[in-house]
N, C-alpha and C positions, 0 to 999 in steps of 0.2 A: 504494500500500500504506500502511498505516496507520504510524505511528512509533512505532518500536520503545518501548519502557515503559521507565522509568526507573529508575537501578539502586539508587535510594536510594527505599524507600518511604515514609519518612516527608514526603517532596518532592510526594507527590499532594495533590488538594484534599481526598480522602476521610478519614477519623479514622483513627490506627494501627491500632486491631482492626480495619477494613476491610482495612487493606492490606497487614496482614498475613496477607488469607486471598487475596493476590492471587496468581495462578496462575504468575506471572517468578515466585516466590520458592518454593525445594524448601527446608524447614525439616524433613520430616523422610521417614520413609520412606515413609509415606502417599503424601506429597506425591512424593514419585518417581515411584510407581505413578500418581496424577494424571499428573504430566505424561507418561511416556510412554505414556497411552492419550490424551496430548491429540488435538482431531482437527486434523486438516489440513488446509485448505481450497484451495480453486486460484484463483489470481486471475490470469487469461489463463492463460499459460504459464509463471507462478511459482507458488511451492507459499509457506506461511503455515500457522503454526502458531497454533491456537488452544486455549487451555486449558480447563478443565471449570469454571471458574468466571469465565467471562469474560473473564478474563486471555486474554497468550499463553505458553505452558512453555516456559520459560527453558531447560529441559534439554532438549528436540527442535530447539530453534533452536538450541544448539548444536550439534548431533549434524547438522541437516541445513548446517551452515556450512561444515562439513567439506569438506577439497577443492575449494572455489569456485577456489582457484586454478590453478595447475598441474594439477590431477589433473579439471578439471571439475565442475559439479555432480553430482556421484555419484548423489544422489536423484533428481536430474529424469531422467538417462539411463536409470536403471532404472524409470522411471513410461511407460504407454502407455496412449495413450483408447480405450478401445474404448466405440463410439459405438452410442445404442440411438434413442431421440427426437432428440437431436440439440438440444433446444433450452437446451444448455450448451453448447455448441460451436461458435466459430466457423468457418462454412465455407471460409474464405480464410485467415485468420490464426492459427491454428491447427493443429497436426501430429496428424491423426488420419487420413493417410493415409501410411505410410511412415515417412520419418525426418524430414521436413521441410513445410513448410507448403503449400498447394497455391500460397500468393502466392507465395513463393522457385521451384517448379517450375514455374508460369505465371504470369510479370512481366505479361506481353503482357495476355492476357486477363484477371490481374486490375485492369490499369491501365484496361480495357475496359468494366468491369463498375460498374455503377450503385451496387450494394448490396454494398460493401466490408467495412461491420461485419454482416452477416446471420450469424443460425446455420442449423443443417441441420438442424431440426425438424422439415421435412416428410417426412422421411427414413422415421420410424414405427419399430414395434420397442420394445423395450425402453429403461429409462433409459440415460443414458450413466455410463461408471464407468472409473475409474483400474484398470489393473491392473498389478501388479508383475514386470518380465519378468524378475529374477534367481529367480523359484519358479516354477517349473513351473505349480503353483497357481492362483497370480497374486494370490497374498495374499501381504502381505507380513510377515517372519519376522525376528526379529534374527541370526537364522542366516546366512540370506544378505544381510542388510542390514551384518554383521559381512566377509562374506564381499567382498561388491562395498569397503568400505570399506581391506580390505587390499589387497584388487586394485591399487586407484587408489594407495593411499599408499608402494605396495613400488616401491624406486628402481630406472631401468633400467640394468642392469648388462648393459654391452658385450656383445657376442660374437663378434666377428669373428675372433674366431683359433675359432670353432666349438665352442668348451666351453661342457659346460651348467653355468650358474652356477646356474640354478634349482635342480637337482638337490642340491646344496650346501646353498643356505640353507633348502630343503623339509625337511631331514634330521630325524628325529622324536631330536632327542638336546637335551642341554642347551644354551640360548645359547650360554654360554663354551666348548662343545666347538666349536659349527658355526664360530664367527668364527673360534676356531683353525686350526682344517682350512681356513679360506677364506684366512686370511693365510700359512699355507703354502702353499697353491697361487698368492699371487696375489708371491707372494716379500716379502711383508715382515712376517715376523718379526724380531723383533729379538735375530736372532743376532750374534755379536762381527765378522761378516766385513760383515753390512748396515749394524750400527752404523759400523766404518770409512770406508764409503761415505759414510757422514755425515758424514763428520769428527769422530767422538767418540775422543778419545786413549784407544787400550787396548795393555798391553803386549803383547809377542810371545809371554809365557806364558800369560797371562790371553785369548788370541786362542784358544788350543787348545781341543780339544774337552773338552767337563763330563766326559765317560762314558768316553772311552779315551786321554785326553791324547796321544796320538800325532799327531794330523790339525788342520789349523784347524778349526775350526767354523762349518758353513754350513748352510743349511736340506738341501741333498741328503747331506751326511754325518750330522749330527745326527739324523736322520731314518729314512735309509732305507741308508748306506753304514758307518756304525759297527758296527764285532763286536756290539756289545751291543745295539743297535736292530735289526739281525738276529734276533737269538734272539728278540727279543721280537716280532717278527712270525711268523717261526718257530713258534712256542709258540701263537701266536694262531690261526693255518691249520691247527692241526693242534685246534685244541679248537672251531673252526667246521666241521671236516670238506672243508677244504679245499686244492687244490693249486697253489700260482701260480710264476711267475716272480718273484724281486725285481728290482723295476726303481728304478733309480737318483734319477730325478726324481720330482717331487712328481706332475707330473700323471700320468704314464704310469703311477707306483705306484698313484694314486686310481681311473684307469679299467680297469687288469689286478686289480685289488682288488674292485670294486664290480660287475665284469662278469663274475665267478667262479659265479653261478648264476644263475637264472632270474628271469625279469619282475619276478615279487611279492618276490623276495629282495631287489630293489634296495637299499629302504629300510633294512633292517638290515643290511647289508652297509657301506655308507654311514655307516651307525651306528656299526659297531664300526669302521670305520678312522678316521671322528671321535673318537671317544671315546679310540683307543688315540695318536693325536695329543697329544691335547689331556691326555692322565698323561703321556707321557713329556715334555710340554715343561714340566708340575709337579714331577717328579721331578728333572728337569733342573736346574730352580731351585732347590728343595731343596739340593740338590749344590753349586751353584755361588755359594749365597747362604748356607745356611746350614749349609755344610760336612757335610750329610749324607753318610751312605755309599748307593753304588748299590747296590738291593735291588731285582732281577728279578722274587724272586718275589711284594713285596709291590706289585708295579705290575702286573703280570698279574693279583693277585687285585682290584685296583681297578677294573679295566677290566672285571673280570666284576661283580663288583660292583654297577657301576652301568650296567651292559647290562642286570644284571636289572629295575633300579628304572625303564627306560626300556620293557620289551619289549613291557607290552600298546601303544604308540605303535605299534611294528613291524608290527601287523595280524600276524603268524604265528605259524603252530603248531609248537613247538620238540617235538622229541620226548626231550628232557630234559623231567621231570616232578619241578617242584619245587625248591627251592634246590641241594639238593644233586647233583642230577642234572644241573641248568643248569651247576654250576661243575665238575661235572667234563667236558663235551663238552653245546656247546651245538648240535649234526648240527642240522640243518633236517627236519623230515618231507617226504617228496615230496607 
């Protein structure tokens, strides 16, 4: 492959106004557009990016570097030859049958074979062409080149105790709700009973709960076992049209919670117990930091609040119509 182009242009042999029409350099939006319709070239079974002005696009070479590590070449995995003449193709060292080269699936008979570097051009047919196996299509889309990209780069999070964590961070709510709801389920929030665990000096008053001073404070009372975390779940089943058991822990509340209606409800359901998380451990703070008073009803109305700002995410059709409709019973339609 050729060596990559150097990151200072005025280090070519060529005059600056040359090189600064060189195709490594996006100077502006144009030039974005440029590079990413750079084209692409295949050299064996590596892929090279080549610009529209000779150059190579600094911005596709990036974008295909992605992942080389741990997560594999992301672009090559979703590239597949489909073979027409065949005389681009090598008939041995090349993967255009399966996943793998026919040398790797016949050592024997290619150790056997005279004509090592041959292509398959006697084959006939049409030319030979890359196609993209993440589209249907076979063209390829930022959509799902977006899409294979998060695939590879999302961390694999455990599951041997059977919970879906996927389920969690798929949640169509804001960042800082889903990480909440996921550091409550995975118990480390930093409530006054985890921080002890740490060893962080906290008094025996300052250990009590923010909301009822009565109880220490730990993610299953703060949560889900305090009077006032009560009502406010309470309050919430009854304005989602729903009926549950309160359950004590984090996980058994999140899956008697999220498993209260049908297939497509998951998401929103998921939603609002996200979301009602993640105020009351704001509200919490508030309280505890900046000596606020506890106000039920202006944390219920937050929670509706921004359930609405997230809903079209939710894919459903509420049959509340309208702000005011949603904030007083947000019932699901069948």
């Amino acid at each position: 492959m050729d060596s990559a182009p150097s990151d200072h242009p005025e280090s070519d042999s060529n005059s600056d106004s040359d090189s600064s029409k060189s195709g490594s350099s996006i100077k502006d939006e144009r030039g974005v557009i440029r590079a990413s319709q750079g084209e692409i070239e295949r050299e064996e079974d590596e892929f090279r990016v080549k610009g529209g002005r000779g150059g190579r696009s600094g911005w596709w070479k990036k974008v295909l570097s992605i992942s080389r590590g741990e997560g594999g070449n992301w672009f090559r995995e979703n590239m597949v030859l489909q073979v027409g003449e065949g005389e681009s193709t090598r008939f041995w060292k090349q993967r255009w049958v399966g996943e793998r080269s026919l040398e790797d699936m016949f050592p024997r008979l290619f150790h056997l074979n005279s004509n090592k570097e041959g292509f398959i051009s006697e084959m006939g047919g049409k030319r030979d062409a890359w196609k993209w196996k993440a589209d249907v299509s076979g063209a390829f889309s930022v959509k799902t080149a977006y899409k294979s990209l998060s695939n590879a780069a999302r961390p694999s999070i455990p599951s041997s105790d059977g919970f879906d964590w996927h389920q969690v961070w798929k949640t169509p709510a804001s960042f800082k709700a889903v990480l909440t709801a996921w550091k409550v389920l995975k118990q480390r929030m930093a409530t006054c009973d985890n921080l002890q665990r740490r060893h962080v000096p906290i008094s025996y008053s300052e250990a009590m709960c923010t909301l009822c001073k009565s109880n220490q404070e730990s993610i299953e009372h703060l949560f889900f076992e305090c009077q006032r975390a009560v009502e406010v779940w309470n309050e919430i089943l009854v304005w989602i049209g729903k009926v549950a058991v309160n359950h004590h822990s984090a996980k058994g509340h999140f899956l008697a919670f999220t498993n209260l209606g049908r297939k497509e409800e998951i998401s929103f359901l998921t939603g609002v117990w996200s979301c009602t998380i993640w105020c009351m451990w704001k509200q919490r703070n508030g309280c505890k930091f900046n000596q606020e008073p506890w106000n039920k009803d202006k944390l219920i109305a937050e929670i509706k609040s921004r359930l609405w700002s997230w809903r079209m995410a939710f894919d459903l059709k509420s049959a509340a119509t309208g702000f005011r409709g949603w904030f007083a019973a947000a019932t699901l339609s069948g």
